[in-house]
C-alpha positions as CSV (number, residue, x, y, z in Angstrom):
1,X,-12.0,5.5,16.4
2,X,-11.8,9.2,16.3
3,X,-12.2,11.2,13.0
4,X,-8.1,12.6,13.6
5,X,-7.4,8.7,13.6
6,X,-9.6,8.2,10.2
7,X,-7.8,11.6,8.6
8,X,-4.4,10.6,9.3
9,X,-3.6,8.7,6.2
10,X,-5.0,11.6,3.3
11,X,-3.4,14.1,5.7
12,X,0.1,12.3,5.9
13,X,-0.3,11.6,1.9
14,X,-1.7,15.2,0.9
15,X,1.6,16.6,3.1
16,X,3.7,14.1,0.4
17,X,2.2,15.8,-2.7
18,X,-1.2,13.7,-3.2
19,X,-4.0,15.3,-5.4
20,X,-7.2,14.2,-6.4
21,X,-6.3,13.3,-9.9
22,X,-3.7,11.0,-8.7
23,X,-4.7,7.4,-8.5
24,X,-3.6,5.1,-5.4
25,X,-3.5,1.8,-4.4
26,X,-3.9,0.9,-1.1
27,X,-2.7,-2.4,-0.8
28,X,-3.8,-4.2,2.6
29,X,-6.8,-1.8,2.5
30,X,-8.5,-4.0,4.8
31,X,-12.7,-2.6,5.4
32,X,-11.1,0.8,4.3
33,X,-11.1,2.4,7.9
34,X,-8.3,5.1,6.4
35,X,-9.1,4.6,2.9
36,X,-12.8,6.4,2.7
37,X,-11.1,9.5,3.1
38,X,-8.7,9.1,0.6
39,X,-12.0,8.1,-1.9
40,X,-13.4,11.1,-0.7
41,X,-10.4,13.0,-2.0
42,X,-9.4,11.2,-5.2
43,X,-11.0,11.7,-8.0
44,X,-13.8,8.9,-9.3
45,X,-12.1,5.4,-10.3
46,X,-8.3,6.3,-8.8
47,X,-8.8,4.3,-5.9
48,X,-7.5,0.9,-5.7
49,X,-8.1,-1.2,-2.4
50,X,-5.9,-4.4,-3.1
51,X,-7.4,-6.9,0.3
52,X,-6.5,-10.4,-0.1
53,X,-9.3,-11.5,2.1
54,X,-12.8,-11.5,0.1
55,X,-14.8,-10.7,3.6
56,X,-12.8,-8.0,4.8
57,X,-13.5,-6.5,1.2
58,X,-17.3,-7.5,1.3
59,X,-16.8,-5.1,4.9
60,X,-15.4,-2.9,3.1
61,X,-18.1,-2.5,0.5
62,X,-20.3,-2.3,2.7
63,X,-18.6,0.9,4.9
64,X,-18.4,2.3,1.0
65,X,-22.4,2.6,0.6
66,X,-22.5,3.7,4.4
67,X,-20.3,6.4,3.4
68,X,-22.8,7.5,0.8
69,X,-19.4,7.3,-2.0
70,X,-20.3,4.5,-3.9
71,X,-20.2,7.0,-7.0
72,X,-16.6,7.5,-6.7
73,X,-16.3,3.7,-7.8
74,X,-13.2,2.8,-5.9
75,X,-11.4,-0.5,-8.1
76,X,-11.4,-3.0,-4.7
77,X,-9.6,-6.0,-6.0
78,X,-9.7,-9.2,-3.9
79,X,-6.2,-10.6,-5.4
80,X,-3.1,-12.3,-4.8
81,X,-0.4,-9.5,-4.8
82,X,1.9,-11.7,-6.5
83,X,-0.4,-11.9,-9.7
84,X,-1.8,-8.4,-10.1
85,X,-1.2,-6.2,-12.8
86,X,-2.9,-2.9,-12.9
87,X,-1.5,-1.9,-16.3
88,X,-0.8,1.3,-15.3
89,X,2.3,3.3,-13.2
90,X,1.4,5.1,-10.0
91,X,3.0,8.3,-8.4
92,X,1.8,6.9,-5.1
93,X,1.8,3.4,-3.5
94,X,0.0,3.4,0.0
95,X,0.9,0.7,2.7
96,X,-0.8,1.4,5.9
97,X,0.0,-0.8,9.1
98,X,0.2,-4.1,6.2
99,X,4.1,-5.1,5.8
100,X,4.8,-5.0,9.8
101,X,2.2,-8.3,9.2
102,X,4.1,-9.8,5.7
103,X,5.9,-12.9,5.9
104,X,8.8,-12.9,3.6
105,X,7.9,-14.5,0.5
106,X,4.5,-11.7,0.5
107,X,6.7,-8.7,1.3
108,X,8.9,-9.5,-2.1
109,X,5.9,-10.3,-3.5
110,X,4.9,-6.7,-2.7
111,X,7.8,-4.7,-3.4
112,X,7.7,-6.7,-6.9
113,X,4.4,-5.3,-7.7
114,X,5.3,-1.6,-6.1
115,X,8.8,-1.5,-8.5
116,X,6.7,-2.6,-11.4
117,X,3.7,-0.1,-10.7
118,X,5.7,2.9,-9.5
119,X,6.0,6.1,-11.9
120,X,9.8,6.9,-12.6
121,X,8.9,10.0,-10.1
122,X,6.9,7.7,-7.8
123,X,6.7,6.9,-4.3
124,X,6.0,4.0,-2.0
125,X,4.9,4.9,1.4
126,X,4.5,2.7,4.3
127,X,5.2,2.0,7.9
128,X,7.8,-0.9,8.9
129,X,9.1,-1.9,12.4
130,X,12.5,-1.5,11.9
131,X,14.8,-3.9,14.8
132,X,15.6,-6.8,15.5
133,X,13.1,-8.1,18.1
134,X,11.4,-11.2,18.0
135,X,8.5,-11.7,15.7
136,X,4.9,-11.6,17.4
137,X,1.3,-11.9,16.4
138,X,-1.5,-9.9,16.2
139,X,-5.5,-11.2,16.3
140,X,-3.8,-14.1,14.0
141,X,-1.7,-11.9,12.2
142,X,2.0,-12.1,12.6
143,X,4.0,-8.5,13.4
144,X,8.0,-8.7,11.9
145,X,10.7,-6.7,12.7
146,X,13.3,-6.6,10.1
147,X,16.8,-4.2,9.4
148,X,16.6,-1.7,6.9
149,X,18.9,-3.4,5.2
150,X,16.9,-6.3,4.6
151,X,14.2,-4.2,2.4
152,X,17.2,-3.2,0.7
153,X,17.9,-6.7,0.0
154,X,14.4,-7.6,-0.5
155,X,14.2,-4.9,-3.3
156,X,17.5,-5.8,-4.9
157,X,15.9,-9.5,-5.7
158,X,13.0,-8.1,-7.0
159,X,14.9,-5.4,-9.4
160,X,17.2,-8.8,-10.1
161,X,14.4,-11.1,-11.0
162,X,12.4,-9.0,-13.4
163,X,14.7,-6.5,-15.2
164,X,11.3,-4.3,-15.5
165,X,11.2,-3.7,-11.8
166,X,13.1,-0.5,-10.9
167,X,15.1,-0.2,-7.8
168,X,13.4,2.1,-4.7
169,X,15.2,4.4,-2.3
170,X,14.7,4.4,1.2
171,X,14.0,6.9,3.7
172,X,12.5,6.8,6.9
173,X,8.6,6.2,7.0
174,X,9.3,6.6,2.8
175,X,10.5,4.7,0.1
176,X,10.8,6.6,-2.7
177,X,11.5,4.7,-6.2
178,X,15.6,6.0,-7.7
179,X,15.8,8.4,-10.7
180,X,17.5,6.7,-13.7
């Protein structure tokens, strides 16, 4: 993979307002391919690599030491989305290449945990395939297509079942959490 490839991600977030005292999570951030540069860029401790798999994160350890930024102490949590509380509100969520791969039940699951982690200014930024083709897979992995309008309805559950959750806004390639 070429560095342009690795830079995408803190370029793309840096262009949406990202600085280095903002903390992040990352959620599917797999052995951290795109999030070392973010580490790199945040300041110590604002990372947060959610990976539901405990070996991708052990990977993922392991590519932090390589990277010689071990003293940035990234928070990699090995968790079930649907349980996490971070106790604290984020201006940024980060979603790279994960919900395209999120059967139903996870992707509320995950835009339960955004609307209760997002900043009344935040935003939750993440790539979706947006159709209706059929569903395929992916090394194991399935790969959805859904409608826009079903992550509106996916969101309106979530803001329904826990009146803490806050509605998000949608944009292409952006949702961005409503104003009240």
């Amino acid at each position: 993979m070429c560095s342009s490839d690795l830079d995408f991600q803190i370029k793309f977030l840096k262009d949406m307002g990202l600085i280095p005292g903002d903390y992040l999570p990352d959620i599917g951030c797999g052995t951290l391919v795109g999030g070392i540069p973010i580490i790199h860029y945040l300041e110590k401790r604002h990372y947060y690599g959610i990976e539901k798999r405990p070996d991708v994160l052990e990977e993922a350890r392991k590519e932090l030491l390589a990277s010689k930024l071990t003293h940035k102490t990234p928070v990699l949590l090995s968790e079930d989305i649907a349980s996490l509380n971070l106790e604290r509100e984020f201006n940024f969520v980060w979603a790279s290449s994960v919900l395209i791969h999120f059967k139903d039940e996870i992707l509320e699951d995950c835009f339960a945990f955004v609307s209760s982690h997002l900043s009344k200014q935040g935003k939750f930024y993440a790539n979706v395939n947006i159709g209706n083709k059929k569903d395929d897979s992916w090394k194991g992995f399935p790969v959805v297509w859904r409608t826009l309008d079903f992550y509106k309805k996916i969101d309106r559950k979530s803001t329904r079942l826990n009146s803490s959750h806050k509605p998000i806004s949608y944009a292409v390639f952006c949702l961005k959490k409503k104003n009240h």
